[in-house]
C-alpha positions as CSV (number, residue, x, y, z in Angstrom):
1,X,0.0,0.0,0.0
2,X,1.4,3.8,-1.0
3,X,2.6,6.0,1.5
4,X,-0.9,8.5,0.8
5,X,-3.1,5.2,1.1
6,X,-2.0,4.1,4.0
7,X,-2.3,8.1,5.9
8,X,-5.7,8.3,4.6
9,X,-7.1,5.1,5.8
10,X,-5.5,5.8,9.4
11,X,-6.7,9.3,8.7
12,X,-10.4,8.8,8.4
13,X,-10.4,6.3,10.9
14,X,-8.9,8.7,13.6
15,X,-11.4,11.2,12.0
16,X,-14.1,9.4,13.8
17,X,-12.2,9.1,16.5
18,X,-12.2,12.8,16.8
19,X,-15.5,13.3,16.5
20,X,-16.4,10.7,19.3
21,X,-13.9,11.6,21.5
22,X,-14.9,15.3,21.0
23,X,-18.5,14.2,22.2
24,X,-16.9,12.2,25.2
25,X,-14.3,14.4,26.0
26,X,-16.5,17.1,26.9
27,X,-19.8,14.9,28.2
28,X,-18.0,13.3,30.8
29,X,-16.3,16.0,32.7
30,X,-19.9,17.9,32.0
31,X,-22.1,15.8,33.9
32,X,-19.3,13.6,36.2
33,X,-18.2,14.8,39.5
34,X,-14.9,16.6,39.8
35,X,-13.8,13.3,41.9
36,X,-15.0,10.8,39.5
37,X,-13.8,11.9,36.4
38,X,-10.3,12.0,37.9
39,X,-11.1,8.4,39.0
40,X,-11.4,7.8,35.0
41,X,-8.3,9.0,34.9
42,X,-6.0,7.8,37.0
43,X,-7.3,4.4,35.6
44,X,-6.2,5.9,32.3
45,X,-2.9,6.9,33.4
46,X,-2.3,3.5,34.7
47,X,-2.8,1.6,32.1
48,X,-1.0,3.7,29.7
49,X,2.2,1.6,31.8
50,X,0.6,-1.5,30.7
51,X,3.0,-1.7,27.8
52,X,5.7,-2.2,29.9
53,X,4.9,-5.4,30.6
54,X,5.9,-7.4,27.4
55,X,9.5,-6.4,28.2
56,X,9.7,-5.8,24.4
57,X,8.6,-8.9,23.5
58,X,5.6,-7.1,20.8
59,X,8.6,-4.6,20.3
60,X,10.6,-6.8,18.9
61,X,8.3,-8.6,16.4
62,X,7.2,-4.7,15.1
63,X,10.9,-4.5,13.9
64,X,10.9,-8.0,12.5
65,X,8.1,-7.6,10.6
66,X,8.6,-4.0,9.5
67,X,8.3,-3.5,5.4
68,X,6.9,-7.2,5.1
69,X,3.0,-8.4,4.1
70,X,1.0,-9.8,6.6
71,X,-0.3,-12.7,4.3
72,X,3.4,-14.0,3.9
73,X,3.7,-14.1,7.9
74,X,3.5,-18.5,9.1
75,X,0.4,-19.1,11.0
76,X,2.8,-20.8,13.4
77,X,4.4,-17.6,14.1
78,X,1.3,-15.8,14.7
79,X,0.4,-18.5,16.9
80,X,4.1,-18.4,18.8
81,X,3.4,-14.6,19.2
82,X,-0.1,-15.0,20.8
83,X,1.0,-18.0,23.1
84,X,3.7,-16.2,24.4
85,X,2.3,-13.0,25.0
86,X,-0.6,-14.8,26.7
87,X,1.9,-16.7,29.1
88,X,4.3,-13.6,29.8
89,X,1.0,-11.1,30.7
90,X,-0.7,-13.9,32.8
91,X,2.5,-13.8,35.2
92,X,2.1,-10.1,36.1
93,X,-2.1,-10.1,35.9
94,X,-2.4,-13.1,38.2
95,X,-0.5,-11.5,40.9
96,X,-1.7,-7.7,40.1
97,X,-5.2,-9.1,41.0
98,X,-4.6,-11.1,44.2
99,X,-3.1,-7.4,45.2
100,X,-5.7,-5.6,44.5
101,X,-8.1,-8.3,46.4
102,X,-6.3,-7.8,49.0
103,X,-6.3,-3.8,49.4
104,X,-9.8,-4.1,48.0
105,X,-8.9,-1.2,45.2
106,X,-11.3,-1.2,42.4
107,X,-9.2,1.0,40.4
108,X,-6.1,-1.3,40.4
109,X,-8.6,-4.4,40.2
110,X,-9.6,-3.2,36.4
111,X,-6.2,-2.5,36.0
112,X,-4.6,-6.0,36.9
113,X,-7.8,-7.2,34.4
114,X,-6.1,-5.0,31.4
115,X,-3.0,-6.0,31.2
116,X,-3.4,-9.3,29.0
117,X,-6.3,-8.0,26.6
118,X,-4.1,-4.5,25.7
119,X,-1.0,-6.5,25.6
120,X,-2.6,-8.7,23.0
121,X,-4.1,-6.0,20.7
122,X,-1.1,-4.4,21.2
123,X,1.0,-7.2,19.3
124,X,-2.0,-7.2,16.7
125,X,-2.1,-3.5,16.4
126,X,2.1,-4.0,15.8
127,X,1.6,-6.3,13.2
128,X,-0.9,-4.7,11.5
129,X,1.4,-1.5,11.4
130,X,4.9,-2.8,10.6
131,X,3.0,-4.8,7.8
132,X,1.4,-2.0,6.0
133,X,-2.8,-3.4,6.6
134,X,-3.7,0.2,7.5
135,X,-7.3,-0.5,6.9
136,X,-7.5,-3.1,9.1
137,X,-5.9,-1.5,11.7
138,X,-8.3,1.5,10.7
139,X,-10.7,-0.3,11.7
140,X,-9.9,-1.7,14.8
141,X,-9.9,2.2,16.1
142,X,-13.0,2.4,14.6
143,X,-14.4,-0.1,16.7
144,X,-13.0,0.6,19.7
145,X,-14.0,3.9,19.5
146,X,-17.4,3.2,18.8
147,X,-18.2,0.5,21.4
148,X,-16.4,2.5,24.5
149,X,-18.3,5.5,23.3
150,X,-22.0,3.5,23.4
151,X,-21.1,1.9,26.3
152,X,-20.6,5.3,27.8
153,X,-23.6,7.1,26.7
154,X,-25.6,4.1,28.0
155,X,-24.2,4.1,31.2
156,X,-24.6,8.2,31.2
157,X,-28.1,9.0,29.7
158,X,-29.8,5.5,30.2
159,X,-28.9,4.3,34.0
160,X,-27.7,7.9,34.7
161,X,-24.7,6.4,36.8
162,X,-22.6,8.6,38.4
163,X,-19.7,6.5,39.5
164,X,-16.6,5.8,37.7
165,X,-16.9,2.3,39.1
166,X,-19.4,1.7,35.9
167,X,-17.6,4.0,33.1
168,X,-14.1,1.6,33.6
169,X,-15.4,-1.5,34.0
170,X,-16.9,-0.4,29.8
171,X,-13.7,-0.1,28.7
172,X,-12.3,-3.3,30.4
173,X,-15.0,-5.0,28.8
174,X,-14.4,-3.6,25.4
175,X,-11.0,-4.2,25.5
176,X,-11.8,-8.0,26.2
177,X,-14.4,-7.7,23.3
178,X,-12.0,-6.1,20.8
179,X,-9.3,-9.1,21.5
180,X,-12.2,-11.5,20.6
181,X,-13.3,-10.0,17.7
182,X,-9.5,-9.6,16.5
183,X,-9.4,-13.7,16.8
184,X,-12.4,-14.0,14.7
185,X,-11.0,-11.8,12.0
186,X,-8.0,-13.5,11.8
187,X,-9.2,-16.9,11.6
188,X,-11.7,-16.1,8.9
189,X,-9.7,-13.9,7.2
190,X,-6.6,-15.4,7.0
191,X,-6.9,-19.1,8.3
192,X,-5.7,-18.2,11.3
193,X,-6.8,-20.7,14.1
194,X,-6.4,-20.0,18.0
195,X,-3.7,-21.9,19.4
196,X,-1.5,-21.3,22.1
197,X,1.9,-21.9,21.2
198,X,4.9,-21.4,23.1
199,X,8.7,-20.8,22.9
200,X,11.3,-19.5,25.2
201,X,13.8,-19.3,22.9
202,X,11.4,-17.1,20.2
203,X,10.2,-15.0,23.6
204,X,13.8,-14.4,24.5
205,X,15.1,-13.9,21.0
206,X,12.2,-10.7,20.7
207,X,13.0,-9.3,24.0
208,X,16.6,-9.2,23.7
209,X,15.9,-7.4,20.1
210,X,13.2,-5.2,21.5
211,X,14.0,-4.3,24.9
212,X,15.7,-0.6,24.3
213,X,13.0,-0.2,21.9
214,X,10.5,-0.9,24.6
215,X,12.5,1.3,27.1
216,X,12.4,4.1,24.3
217,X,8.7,3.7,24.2
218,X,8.3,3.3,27.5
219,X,10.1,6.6,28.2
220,X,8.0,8.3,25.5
221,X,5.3,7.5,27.7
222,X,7.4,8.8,31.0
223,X,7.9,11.9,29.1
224,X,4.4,12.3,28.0
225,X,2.6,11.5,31.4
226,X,5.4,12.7,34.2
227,X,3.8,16.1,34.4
228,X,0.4,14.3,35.8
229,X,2.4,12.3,38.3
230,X,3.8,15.6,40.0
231,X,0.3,17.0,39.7
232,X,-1.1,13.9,41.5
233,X,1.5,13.5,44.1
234,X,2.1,17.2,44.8
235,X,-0.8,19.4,43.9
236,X,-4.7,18.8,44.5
237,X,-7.7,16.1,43.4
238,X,-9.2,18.9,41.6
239,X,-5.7,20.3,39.6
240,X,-5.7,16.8,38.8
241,X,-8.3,16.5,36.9
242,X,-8.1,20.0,35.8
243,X,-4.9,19.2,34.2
244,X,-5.8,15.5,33.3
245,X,-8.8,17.1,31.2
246,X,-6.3,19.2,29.0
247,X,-4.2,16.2,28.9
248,X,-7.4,14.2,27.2
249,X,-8.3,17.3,25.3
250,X,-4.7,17.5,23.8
251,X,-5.2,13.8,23.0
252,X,-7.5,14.8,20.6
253,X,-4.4,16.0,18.4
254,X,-3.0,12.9,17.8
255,X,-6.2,11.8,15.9
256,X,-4.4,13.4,13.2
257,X,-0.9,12.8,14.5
258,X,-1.2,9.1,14.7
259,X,-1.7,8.5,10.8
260,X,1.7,9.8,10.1
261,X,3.4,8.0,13.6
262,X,1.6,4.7,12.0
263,X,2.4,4.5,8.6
264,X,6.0,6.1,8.1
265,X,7.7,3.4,9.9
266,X,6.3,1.1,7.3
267,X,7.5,3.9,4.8
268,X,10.8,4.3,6.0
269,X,11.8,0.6,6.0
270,X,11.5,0.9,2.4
271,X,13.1,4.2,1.0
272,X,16.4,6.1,1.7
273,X,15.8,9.3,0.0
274,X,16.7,11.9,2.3
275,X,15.5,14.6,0.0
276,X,12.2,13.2,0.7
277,X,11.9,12.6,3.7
278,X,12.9,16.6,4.5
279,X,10.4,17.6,2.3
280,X,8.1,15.4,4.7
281,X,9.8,16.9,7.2
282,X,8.9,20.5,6.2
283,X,4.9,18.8,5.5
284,X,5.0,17.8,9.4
285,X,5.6,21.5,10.6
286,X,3.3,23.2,8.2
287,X,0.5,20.0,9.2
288,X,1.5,20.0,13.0
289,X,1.3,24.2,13.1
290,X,-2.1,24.2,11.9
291,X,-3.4,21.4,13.9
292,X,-2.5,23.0,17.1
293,X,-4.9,25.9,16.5
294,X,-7.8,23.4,17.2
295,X,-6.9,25.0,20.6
296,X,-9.1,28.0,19.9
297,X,-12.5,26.3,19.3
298,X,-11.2,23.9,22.3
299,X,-11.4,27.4,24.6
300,X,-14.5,28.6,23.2
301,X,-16.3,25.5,24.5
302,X,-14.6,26.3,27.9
303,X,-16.1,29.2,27.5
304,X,-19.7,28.9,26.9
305,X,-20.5,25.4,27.6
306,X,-17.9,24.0,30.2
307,X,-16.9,26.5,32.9
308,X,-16.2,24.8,35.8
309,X,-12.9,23.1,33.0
310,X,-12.3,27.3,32.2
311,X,-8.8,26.9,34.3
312,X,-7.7,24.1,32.1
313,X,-7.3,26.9,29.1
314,X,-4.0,27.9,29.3
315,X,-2.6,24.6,30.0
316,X,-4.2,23.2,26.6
317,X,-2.4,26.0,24.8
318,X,1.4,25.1,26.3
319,X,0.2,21.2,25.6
320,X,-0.9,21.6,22.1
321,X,2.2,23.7,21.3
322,X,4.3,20.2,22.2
323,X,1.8,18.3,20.0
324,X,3.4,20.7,16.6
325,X,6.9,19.1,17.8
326,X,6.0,16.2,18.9
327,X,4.3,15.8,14.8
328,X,8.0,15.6,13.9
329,X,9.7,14.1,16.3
330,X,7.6,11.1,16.3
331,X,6.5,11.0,12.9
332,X,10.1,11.6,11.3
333,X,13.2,11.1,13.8
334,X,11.6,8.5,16.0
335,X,10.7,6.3,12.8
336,X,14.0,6.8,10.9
337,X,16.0,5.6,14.4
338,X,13.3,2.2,14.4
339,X,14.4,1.9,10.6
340,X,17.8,2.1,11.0
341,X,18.0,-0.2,14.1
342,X,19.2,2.8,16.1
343,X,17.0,2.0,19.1
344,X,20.0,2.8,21.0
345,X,20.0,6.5,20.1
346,X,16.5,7.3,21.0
347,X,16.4,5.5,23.9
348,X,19.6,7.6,25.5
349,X,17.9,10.8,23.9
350,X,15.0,10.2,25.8
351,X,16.4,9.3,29.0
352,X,18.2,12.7,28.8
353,X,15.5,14.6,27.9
354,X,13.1,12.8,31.0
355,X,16.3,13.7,33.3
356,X,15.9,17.2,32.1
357,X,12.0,17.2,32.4
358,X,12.1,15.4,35.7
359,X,14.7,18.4,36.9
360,X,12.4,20.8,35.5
361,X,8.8,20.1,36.8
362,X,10.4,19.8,40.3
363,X,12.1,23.2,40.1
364,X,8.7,24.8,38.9
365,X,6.1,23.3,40.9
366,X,8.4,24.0,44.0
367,X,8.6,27.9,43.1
368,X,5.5,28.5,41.7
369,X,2.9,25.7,43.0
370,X,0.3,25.5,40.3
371,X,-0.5,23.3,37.1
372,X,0.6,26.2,34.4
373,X,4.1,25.5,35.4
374,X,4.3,21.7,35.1
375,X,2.6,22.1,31.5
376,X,5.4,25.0,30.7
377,X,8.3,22.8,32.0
378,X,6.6,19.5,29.5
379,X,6.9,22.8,27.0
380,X,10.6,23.1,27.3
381,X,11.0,19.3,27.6
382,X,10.0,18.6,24.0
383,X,11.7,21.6,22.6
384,X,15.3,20.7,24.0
385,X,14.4,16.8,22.4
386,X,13.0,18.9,19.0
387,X,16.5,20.5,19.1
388,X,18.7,17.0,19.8
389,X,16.8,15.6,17.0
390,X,17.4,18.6,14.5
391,X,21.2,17.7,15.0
392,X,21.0,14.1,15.5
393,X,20.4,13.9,11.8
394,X,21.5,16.9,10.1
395,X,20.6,15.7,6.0
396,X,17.0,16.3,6.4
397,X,17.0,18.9,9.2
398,X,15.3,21.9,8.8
399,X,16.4,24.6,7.3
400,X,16.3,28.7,8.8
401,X,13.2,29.7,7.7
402,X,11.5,26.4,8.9
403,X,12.7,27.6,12.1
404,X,11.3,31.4,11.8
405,X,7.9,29.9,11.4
406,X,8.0,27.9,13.7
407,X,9.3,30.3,16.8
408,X,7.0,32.9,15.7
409,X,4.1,31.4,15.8
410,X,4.5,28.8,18.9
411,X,5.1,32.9,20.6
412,X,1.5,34.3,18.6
413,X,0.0,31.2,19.5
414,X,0.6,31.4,23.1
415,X,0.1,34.7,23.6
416,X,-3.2,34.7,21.9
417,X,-4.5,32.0,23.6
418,X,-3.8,33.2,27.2
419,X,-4.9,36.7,26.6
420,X,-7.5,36.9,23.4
421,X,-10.7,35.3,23.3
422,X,-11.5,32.0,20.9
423,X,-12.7,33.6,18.2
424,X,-10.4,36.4,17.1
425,X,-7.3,34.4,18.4
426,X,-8.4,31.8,15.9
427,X,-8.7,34.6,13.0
428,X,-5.5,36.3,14.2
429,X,-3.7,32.9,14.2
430,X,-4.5,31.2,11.0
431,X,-4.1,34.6,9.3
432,X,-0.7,35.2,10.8
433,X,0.2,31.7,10.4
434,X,-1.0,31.8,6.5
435,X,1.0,34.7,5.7
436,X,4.3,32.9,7.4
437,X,3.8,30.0,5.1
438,X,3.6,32.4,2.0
439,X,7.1,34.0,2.9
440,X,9.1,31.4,4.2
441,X,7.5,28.0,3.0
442,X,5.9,28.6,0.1
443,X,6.9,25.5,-1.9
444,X,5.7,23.3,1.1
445,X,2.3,25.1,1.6
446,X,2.2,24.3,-2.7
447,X,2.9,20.9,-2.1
448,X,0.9,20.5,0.2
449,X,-2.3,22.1,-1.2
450,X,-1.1,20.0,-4.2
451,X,-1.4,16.8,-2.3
452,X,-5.0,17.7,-0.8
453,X,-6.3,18.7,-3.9
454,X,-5.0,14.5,-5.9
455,X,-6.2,12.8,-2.8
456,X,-10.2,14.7,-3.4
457,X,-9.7,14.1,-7.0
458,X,-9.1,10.4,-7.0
459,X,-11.5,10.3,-4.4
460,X,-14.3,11.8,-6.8
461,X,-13.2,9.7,-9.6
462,X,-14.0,6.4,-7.5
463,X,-17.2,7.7,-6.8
């Protein structure tokens, strides 16, 4: 499948993801307690450690399979991989749940109950990836979406529970569901039956491949989630989930961030051309700058339909500035390092750059004692790991006027969004932003435009 194919199916896919996760991003905290929506999420931000678990087992068949076809993959294989995921996540779950039996805590309860289903759609999700089956994969999001989000409404407006007791036990039970129907799909789709097969030597011969690769990504996820930590230890249940409902709201970014994480590894495996891949580069700061203005409608909601969030407004704006960054970090460096085998590399990048974060949320939260300043200090975080990667690999790095664009307008977005209102920071913004494009990327904003316009064209044609 083409580069373009493969963003577009992971594109519409995560497009109604948005659009659900808009609805449920903003229904929840609306009708939920202050208490119980942080509940939600501090289950969330649990099991967003769950990958950890696989010790880079799933890790290491995402870079064995990476630029090969699914189809050509031994059912025996698939059946290794399943077998001896099953048997390394039952060794932590069994445990995890006589624990939380015997502390009688719900929260870690559902926890101990995720870890084998997200582990295994995890090494599904892997495969599907590193192989190239974007629509498949497309539509696992799409049904995971879906269910979590009717389950939710049902829960909500039906039963008009209040507890977050009810709203994780749905997506427990979805996450169980989803592994089910992923079984199903394989076996009638490609003769895939389920057996549990195991092998030490296979399980060993991943982790030992994978492991920095998991430690890379399971930094990532330090780096991504350490500023909620100091807000949970340090600060107040309600600057939790003050702060932890910017943190879902900036999620909503990666709805379009994700198609381009997803499907240039895939690319990557198969092309060299450093030309082209800074021209991508350029794309991802042009794509990543625009995205981030989504900010602006995000405030006018605060505004007029979700007060009692209104305090969460300026931390969105310093957390959707990292999401421009983090466009081509991800999408771009990260990839070309799992490419090139250079897990090593990222791995000691990020454990600098969490060393540096780490230092800086502590310094600020000390001096200034509020959730601005731990969002400020993830701010600075990812710009000093945007700057390592710049020189990590100077052939495609971008050039001066990339970098004009993009100082100016993380400073015009900022400043807009803490002191204008939503509507004429949005106007100011784009217009400001347009008229950087025109004078210092004007080949890549043609380009791009270009591209837009084929992908609607061929998509008229078909119909």
């Amino acid at each position: 499948m083409s580069l373009k194919k493969g963003l577009m199916y992971v594109f519409l896919a995560n497009l109604l993801n948005l659009c659900i996760s808009l609805i449920k991003g903003f229904v929840l905290p609306k009708y939920l307690s202050i208490e119980a929506y942080a509940m939600i999420q501090s289950y969330l931000l649990y099991v967003s450690y769950i990958g950890l678990l696989h010790f880079g087992y799933l890790d290491g068949l995402y870079l064995k399979y990476g630029g090969q076809k699914f189809e050509n993959i031994d059912a025996l294989e698939i059946n290794l991989a399943r077998g001896n995921t099953i048997l390394l996540q039952l060794l932590f779950t069994i445990p995890a749940i006589a624990i939380s039996l015997i502390l009688k805590n719900y929260v870690l309860l559902f926890f101990s109950l995720s870890i084998l289903p997200v582990n295994i759609v995890t090494l599904y999700k892997n495969l599907f990836q590193a192989t190239g089956l974007f629509k498949t994969y497309g539509r696992l999001l799409n049904v995971t979406t879906l269910l979590s989000f009717i389950g939710t409404l049902i829960l909500l407006f039906f039963f008009h529970l209040e507890s977050a007791f009810y709203y994780i036990f749905i997506l427990v039970f979805v996450d169980y569901l989803i592994w089910i129907l992923l079984e199903i799909n394989l076996f009638e789709n490609y003769k895939i039956p389920f057996k549990l097969q195991f092998s030490l030597k296979n399980l060993a011969k991943h982790i030992k491949s994978g492991f920095v690769l998991m430690l890379g990504n399971f930094s990532s996820i330090m780096m991504t989630s350490m500023d909620r930590w100091f807000i949970k230890i340090l600060l107040t249940v309600e600057e939790f989930a003050y702060y932890s409902f910017a943190v879902r709201v900036e999620n909503l970014i990666t709805v379009f961030i994700t198609p381009v994480i997803t499907t240039m590894y895939n690319y990557f495996c198969q092309t060299k051309d450093t030309k082209n891949i800074k021209n991508i580069t350029k794309t991802c700061l042009l794509v990543g700058l625009c995205l981030i203005g989504c900010a602006f409608p995000v405030k006018f909601i605060l505004e007029t339909f979700l007060t009692k969030y209104y305090d969460s407004s300026a931390i969105i704006f310093l957390l959707f500035s990292t999401q421009a960054l983090y466009l081509i970090i991800k999408g771009v460096y990260v990839n070309i390092y799992k490419s090139r085998k250079e897990q090593n590399k990222y791995f000691k990048q990020l454990v600098l750059v969490i060393i540096i974060g780490f230092l800086l949320n502590l310094l600020l939260i000390n001096i200034f004692h509020n959730t601005i300043c731990v969002a400020l200090a993830t701010l600075i975080s990812v710009l000093i790991w945007f700057g390592i990667c710049l020189f990590s690999i100077p052939e495609i790095r971008l050039g001066f006027k990339e970098l004009i664009v993009l100082v100016i307008s993380l400073i015009l977005y900022n400043f807009l969004g803490f002191y204008v209102n939503s509507y004429l920071g949005f106007i100011i913004y784009y217009g400001c932003l347009l008229m950087l494009l025109i004078i210092f990327m004007k080949d890549t904003l043609i380009q791009f435009l270009n591209i837009i316009k084929s992908l609607i064209v061929k998509k008229g044609v078909k119909q």
